[in-house]
The first five atom37 places (N, CA, C, CB, O) and aatype in JSON, in Angstrom:
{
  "aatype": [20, 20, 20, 20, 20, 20, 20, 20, 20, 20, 20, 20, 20, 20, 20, 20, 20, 20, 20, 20, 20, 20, 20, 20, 20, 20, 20, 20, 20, 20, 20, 20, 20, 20, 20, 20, 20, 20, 20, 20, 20, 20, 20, 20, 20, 20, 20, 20, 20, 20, 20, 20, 20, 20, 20, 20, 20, 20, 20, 20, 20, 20, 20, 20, 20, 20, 20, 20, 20, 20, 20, 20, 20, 20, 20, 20, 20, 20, 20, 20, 20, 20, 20, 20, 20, 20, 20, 20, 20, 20, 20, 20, 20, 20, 20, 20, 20, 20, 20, 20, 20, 20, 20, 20, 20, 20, 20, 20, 20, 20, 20, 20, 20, 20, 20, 20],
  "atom_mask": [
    [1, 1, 1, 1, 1],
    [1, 1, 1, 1, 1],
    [1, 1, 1, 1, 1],
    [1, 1, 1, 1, 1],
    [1, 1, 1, 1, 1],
    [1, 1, 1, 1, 1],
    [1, 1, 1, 1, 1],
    [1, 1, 1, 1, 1],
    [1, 1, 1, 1, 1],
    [1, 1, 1, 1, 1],
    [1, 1, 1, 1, 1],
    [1, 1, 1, 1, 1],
    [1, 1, 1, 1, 1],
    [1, 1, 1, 1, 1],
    [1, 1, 1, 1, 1],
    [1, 1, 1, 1, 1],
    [1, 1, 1, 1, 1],
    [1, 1, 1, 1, 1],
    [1, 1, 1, 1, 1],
    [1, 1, 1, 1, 1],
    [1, 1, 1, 1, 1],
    [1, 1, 1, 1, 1],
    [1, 1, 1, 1, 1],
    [1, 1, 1, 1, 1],
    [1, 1, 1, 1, 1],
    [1, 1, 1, 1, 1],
    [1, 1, 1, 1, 1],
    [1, 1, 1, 1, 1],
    [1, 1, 1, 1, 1],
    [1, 1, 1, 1, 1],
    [1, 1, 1, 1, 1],
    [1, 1, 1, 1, 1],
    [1, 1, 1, 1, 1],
    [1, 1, 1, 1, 1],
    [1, 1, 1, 1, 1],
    [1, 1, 1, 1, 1],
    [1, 1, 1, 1, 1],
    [1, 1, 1, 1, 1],
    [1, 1, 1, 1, 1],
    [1, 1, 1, 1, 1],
    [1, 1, 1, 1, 1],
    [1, 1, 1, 1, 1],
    [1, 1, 1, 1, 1],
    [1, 1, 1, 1, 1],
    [1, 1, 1, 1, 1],
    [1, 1, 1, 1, 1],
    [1, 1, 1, 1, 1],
    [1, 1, 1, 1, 1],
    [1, 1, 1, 1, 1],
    [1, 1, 1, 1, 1],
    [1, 1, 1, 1, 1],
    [1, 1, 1, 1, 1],
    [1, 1, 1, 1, 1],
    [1, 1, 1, 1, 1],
    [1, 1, 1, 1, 1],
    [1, 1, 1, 1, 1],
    [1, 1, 1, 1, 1],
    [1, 1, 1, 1, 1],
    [1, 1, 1, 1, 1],
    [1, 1, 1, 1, 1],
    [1, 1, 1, 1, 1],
    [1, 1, 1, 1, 1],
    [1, 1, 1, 1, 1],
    [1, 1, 1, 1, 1],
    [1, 1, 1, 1, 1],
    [1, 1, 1, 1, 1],
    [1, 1, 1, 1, 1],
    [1, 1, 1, 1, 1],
    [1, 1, 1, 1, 1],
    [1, 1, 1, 1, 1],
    [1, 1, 1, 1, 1],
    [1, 1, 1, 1, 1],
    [1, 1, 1, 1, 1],
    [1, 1, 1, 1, 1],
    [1, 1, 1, 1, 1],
    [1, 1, 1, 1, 1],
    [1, 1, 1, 1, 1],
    [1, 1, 1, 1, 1],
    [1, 1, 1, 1, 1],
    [1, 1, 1, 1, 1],
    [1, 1, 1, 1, 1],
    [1, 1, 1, 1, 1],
    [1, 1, 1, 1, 1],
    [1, 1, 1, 1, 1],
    [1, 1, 1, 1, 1],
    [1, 1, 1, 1, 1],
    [1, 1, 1, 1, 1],
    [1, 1, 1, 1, 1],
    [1, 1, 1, 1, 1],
    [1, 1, 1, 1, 1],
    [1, 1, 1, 1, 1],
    [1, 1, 1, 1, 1],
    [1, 1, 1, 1, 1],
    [1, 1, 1, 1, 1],
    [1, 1, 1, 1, 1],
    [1, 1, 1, 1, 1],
    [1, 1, 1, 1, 1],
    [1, 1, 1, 1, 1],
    [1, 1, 1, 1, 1],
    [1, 1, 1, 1, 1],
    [1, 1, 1, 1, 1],
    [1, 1, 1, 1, 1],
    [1, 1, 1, 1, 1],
    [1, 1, 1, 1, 1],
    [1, 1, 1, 1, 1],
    [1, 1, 1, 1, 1],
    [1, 1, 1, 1, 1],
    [1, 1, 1, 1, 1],
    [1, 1, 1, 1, 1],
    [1, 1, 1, 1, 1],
    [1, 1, 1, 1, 1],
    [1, 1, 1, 1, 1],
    [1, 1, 1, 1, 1],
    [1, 1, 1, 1, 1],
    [1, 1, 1, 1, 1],
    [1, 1, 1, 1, 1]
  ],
  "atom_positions": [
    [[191.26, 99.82, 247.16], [192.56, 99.7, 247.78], [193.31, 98.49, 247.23], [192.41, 99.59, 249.29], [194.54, 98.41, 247.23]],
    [[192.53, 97.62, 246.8], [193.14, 96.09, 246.84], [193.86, 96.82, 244.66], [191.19, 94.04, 247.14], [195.03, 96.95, 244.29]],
    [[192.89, 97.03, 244.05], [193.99, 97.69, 242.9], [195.4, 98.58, 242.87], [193.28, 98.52, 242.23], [196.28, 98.58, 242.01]],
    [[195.31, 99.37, 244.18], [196.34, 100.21, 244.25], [197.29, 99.01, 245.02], [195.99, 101.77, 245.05], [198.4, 99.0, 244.51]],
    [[197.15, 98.02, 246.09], [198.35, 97.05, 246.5], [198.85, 96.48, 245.53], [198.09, 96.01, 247.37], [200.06, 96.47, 245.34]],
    [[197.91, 95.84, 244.67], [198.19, 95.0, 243.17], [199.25, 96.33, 242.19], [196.13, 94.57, 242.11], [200.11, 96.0, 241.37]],
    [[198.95, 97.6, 242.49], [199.71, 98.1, 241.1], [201.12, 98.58, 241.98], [198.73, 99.64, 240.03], [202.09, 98.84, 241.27]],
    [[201.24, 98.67, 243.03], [202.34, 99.06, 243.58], [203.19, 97.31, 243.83], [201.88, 100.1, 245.07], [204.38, 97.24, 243.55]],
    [[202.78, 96.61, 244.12], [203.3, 94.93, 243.7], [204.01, 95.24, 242.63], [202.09, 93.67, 243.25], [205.23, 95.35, 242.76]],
    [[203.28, 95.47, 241.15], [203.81, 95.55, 240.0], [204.76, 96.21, 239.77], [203.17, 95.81, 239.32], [205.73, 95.81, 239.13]],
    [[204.6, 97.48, 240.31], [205.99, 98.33, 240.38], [207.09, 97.9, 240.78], [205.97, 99.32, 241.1], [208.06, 97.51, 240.14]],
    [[206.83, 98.03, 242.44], [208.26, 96.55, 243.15], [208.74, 95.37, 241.85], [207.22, 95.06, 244.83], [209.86, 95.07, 241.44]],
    [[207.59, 94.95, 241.51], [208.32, 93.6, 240.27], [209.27, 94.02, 239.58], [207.38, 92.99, 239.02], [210.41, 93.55, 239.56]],
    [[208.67, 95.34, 238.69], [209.5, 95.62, 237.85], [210.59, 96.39, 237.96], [208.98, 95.94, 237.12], [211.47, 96.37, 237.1]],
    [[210.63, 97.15, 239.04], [212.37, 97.55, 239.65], [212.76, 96.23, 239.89], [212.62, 98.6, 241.3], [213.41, 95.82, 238.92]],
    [[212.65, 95.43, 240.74], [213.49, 94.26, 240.96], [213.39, 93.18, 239.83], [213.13, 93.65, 242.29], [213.87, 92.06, 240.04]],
    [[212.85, 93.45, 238.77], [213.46, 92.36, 237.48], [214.47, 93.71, 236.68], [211.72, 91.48, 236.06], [215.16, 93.27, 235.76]],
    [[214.56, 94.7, 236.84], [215.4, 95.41, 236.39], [216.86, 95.2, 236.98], [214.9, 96.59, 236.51], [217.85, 95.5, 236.32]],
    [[216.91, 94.81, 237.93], [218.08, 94.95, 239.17], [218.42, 93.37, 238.86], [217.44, 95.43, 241.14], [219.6, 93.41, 238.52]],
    [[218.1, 92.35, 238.83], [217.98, 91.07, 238.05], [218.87, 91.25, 236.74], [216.37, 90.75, 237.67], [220.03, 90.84, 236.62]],
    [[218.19, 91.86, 235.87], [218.78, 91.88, 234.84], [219.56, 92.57, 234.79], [218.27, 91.97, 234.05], [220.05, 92.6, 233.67]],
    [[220.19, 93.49, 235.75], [221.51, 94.6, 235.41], [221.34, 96.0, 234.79], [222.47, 93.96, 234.38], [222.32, 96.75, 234.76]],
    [[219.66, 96.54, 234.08], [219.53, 96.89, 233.55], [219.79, 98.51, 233.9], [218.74, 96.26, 233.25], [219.76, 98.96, 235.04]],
    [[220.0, 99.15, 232.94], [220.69, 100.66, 233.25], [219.37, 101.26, 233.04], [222.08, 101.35, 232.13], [218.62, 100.81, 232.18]],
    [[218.95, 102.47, 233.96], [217.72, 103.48, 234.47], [218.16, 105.03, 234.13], [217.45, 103.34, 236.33], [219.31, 105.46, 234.23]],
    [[216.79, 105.94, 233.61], [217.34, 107.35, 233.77], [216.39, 107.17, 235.14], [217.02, 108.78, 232.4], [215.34, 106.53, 235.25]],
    [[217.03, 107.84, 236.03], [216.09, 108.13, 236.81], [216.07, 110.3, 237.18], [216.48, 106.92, 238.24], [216.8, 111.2, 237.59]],
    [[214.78, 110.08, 236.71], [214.62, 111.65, 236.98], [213.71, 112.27, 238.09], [214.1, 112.24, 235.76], [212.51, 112.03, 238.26]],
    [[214.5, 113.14, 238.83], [213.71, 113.52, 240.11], [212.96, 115.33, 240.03], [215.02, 113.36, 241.55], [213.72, 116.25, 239.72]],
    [[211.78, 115.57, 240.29], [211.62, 116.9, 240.41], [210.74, 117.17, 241.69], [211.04, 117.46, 239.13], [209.67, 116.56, 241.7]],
    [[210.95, 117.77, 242.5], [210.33, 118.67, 243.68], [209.69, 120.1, 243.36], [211.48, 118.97, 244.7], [210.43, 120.98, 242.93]],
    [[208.63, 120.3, 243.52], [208.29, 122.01, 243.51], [209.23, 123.36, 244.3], [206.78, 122.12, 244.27], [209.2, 124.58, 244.38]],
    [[209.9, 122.38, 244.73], [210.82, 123.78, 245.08], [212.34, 123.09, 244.79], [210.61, 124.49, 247.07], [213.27, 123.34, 245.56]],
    [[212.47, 122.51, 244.04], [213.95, 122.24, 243.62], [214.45, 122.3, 241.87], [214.22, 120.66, 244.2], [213.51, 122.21, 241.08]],
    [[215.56, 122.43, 241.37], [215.35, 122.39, 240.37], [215.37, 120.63, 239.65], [216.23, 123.43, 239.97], [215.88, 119.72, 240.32]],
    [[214.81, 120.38, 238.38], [214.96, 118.85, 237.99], [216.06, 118.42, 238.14], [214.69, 118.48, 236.73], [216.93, 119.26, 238.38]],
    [[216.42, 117.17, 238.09], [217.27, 116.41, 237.05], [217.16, 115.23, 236.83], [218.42, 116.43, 237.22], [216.22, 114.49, 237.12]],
    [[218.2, 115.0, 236.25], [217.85, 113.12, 235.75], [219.76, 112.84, 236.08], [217.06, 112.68, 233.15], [220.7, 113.51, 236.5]],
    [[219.54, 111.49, 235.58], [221.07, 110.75, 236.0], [220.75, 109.1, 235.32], [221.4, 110.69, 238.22], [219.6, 108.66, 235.32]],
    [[221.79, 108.37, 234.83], [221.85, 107.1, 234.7], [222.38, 106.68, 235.96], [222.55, 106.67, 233.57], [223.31, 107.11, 236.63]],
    [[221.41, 105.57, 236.15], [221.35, 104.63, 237.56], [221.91, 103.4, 237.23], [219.83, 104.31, 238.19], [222.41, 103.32, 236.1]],
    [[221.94, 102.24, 238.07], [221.49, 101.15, 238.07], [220.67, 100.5, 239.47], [222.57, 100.52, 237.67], [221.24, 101.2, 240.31]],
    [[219.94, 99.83, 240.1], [219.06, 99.12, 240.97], [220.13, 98.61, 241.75], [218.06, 98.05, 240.35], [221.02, 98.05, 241.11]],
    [[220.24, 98.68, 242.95], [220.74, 98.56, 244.3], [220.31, 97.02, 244.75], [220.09, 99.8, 245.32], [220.77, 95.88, 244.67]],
    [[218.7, 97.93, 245.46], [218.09, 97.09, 246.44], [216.69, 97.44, 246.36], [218.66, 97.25, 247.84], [216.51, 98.65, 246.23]],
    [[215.61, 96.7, 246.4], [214.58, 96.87, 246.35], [213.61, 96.27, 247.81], [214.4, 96.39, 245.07], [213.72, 95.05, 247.96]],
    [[212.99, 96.75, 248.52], [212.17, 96.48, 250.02], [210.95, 97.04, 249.28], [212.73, 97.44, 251.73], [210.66, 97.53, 248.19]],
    [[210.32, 96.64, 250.64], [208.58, 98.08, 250.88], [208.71, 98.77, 251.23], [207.32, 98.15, 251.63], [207.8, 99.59, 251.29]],
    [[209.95, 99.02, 251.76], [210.08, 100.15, 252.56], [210.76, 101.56, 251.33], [211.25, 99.62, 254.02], [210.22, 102.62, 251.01]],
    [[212.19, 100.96, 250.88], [212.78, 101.82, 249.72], [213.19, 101.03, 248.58], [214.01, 102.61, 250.14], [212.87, 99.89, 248.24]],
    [[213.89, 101.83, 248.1], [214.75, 101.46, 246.73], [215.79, 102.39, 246.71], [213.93, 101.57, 245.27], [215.69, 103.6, 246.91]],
    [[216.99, 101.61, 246.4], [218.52, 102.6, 246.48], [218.97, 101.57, 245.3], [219.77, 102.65, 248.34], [219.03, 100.34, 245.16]],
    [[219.33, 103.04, 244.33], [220.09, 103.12, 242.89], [221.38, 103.86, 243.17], [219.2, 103.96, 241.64], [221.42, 104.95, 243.75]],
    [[222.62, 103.06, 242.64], [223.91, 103.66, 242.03], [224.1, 104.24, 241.11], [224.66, 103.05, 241.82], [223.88, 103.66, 240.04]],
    [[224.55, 105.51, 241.09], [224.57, 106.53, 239.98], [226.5, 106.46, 239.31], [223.98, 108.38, 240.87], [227.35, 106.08, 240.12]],
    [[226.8, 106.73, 238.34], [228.26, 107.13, 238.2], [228.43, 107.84, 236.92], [229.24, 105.91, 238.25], [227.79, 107.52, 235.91]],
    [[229.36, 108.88, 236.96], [229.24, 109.93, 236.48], [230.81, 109.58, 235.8], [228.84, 111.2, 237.52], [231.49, 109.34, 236.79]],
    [[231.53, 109.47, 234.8], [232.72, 109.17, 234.21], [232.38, 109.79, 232.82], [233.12, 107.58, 234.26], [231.46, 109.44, 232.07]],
    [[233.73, 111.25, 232.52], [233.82, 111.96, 231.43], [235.44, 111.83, 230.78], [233.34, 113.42, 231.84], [236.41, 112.38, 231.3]],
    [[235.51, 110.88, 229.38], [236.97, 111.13, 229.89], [236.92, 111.94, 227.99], [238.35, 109.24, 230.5], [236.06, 111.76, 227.12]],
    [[237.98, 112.65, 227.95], [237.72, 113.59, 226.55], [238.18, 112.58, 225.66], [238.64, 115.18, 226.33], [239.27, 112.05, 225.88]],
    [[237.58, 112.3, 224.82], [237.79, 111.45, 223.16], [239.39, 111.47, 222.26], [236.58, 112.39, 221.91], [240.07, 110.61, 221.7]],
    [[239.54, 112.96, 222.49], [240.5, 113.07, 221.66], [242.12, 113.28, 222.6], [240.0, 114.33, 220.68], [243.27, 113.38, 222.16]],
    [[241.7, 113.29, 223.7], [242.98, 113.75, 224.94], [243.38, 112.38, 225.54], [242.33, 114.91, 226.44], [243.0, 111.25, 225.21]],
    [[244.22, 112.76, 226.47], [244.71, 111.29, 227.48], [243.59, 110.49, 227.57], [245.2, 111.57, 229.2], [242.43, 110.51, 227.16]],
    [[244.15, 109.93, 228.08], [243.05, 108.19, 228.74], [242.27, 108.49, 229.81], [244.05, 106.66, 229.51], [241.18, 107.97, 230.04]],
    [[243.05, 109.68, 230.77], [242.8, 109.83, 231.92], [241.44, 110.69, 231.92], [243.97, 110.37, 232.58], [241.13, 111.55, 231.08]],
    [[240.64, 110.24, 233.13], [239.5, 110.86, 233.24], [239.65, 111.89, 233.66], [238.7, 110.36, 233.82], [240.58, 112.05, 234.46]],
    [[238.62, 113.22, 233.22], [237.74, 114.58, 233.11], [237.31, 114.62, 234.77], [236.16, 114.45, 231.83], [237.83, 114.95, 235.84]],
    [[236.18, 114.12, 234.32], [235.67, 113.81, 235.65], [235.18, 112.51, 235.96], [234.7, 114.62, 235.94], [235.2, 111.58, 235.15]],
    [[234.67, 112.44, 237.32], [234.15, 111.16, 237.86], [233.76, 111.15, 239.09], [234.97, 110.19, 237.79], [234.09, 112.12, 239.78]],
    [[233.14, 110.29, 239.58], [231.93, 110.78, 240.82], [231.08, 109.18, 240.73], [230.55, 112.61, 240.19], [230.87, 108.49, 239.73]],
    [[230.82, 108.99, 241.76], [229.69, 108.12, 242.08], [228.68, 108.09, 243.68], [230.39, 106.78, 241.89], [228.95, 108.56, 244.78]],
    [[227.74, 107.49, 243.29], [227.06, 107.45, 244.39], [225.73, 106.61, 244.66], [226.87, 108.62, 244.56], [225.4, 105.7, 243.9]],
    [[225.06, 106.92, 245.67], [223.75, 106.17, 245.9], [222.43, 107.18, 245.92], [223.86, 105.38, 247.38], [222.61, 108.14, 246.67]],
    [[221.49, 107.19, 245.45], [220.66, 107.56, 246.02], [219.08, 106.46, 246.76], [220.51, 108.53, 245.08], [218.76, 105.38, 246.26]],
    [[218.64, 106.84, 247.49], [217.75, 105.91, 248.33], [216.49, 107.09, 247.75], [218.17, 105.66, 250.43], [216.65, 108.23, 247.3]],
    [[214.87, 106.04, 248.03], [214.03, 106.94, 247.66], [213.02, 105.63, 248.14], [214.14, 107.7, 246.02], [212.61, 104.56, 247.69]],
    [[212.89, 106.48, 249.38], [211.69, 105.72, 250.47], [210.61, 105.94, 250.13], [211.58, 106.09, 251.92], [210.31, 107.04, 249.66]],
    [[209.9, 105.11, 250.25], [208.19, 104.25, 249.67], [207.14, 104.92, 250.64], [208.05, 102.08, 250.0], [206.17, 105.57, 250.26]],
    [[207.41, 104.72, 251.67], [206.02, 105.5, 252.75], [205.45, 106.11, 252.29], [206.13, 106.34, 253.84], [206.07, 107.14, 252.02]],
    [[203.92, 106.12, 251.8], [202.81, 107.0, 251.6], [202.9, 107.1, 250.25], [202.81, 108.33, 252.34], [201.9, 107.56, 249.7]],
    [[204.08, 106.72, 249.35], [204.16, 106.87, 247.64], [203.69, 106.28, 246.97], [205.12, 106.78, 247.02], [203.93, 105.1, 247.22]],
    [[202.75, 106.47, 245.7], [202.37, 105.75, 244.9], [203.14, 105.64, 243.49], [201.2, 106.05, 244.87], [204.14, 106.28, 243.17]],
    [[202.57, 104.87, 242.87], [203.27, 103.92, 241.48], [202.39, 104.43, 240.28], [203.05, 101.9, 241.62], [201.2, 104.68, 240.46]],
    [[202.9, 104.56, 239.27], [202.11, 104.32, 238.34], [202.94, 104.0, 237.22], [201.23, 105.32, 238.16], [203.77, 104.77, 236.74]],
    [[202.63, 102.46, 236.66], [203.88, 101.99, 235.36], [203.07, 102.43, 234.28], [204.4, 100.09, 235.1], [201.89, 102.75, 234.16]],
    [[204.59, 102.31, 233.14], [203.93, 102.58, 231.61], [204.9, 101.92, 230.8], [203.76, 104.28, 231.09], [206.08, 101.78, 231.15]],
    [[204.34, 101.41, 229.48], [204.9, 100.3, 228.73], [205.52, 101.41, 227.32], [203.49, 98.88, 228.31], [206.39, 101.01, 226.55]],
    [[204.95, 102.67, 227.21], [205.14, 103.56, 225.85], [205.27, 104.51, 226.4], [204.14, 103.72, 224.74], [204.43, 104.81, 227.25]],
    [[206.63, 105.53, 226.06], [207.64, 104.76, 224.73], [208.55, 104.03, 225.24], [208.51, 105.73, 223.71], [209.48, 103.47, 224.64]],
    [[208.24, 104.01, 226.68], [209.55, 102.83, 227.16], [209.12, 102.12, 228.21], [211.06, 103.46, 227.71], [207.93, 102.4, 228.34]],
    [[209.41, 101.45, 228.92], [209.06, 101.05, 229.9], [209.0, 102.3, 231.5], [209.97, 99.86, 229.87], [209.44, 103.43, 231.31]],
    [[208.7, 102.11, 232.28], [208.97, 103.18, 233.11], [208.13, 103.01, 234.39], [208.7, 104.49, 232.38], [207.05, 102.41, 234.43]],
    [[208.67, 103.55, 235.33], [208.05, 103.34, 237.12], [207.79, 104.47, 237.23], [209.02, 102.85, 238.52], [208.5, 105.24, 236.58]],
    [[206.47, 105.17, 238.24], [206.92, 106.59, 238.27], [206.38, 106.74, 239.52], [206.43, 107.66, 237.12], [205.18, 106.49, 239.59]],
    [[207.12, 107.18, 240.86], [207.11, 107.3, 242.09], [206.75, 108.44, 242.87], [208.07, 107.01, 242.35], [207.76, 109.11, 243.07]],
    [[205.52, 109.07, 243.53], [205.32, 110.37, 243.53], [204.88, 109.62, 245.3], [204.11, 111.32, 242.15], [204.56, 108.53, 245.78]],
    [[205.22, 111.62, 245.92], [204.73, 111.62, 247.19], [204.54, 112.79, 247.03], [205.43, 111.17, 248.34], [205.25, 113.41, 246.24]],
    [[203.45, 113.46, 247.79], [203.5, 115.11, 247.63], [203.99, 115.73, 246.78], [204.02, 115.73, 248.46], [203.95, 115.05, 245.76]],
    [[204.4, 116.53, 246.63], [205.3, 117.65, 246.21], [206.75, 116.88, 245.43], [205.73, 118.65, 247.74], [207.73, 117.51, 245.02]],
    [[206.61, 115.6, 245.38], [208.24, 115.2, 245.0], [207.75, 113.58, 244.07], [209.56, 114.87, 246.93], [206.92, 112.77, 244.47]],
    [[208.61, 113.5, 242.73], [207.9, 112.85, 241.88], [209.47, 111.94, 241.21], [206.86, 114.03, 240.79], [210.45, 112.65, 240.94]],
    [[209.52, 111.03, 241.09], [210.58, 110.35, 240.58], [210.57, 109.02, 239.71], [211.24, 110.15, 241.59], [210.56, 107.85, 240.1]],
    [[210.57, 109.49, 238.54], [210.78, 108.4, 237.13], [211.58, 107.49, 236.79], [211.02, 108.88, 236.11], [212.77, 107.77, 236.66]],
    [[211.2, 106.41, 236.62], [212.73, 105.78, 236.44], [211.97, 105.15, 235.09], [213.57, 104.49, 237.89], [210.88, 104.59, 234.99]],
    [[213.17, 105.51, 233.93], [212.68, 104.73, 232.77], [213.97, 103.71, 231.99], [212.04, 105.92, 231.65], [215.12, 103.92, 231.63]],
    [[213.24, 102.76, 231.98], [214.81, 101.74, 230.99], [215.36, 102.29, 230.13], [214.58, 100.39, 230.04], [214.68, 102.92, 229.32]],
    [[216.45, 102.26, 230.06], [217.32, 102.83, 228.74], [218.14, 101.86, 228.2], [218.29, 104.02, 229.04], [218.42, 101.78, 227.0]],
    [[218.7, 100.77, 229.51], [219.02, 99.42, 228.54], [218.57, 98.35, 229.75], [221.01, 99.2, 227.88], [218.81, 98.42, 230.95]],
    [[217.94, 97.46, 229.11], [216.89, 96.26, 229.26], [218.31, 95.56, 230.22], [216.15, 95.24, 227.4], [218.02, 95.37, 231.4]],
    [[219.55, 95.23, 229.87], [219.97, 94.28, 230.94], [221.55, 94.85, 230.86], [219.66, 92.43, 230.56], [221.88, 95.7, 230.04]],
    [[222.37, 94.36, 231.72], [224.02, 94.62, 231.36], [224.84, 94.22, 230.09], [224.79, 93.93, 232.35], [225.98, 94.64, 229.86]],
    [[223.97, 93.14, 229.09], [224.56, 92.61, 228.42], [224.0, 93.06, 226.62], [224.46, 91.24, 229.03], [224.56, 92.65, 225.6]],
    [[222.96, 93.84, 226.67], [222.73, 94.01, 225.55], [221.69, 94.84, 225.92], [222.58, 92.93, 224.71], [221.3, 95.02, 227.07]],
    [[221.0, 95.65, 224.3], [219.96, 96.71, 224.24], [219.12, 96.69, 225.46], [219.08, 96.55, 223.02], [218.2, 97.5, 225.59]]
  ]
}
């Protein structure tokens, strides 16, 4: 038990040095009875209890007005009770959050707000 407190610690660390650094997340969710997806995040808030990431969605066309396509934002929350952790350093860094039937990845895609 005392390895699994220590690796779920580690997890918490490393969402909240992500959220520290500003750093942008795919986070991808799949359920056995839902279909996947993924989304670019960024880190909210981090507890024992959850973690809530801001998502935003902005399409504006390249070659047309300035004005945006689409756009959308939001939160999603993704409570800890009974979930375990398991990190990985290759090919990217990455958290990966499972409870039953419902499994959620979050992998770096950029290290901080200010660069790669």
């Amino acid at each position: 038990m005392a390895s699994e407190d220590a690796n779920n610690s580690l997890a918490l660390d490393r969402v909240r040095s992500w959220k520290d650094a500003g750093a942008t997340l795919l986070l991808s969710f799949t359920a056995s009875h839902r279909d996947p997806f993924t989304i670019s995040v960024s880190v909210l808030g981090v507890d024992d209890s959850s973690m809530s990431f801001r998502w935003l969605l902005f399409a504006v066309d390249p070659n047309g007005p300035t004005k945006p396509f689409v756009s959308s934002d939001g939160v999603f929350v993704v409570w800890l009770e009974g979930a375990s952790f398991c990190l990985t350093d290759e090919p990217k860094k990455s958290v990966v959050i499972s409870r039953g039937p419902f499994c959620c990845i979050l992998t770096e895609t950029r290290a901080s707000a200010f660069g790669p």
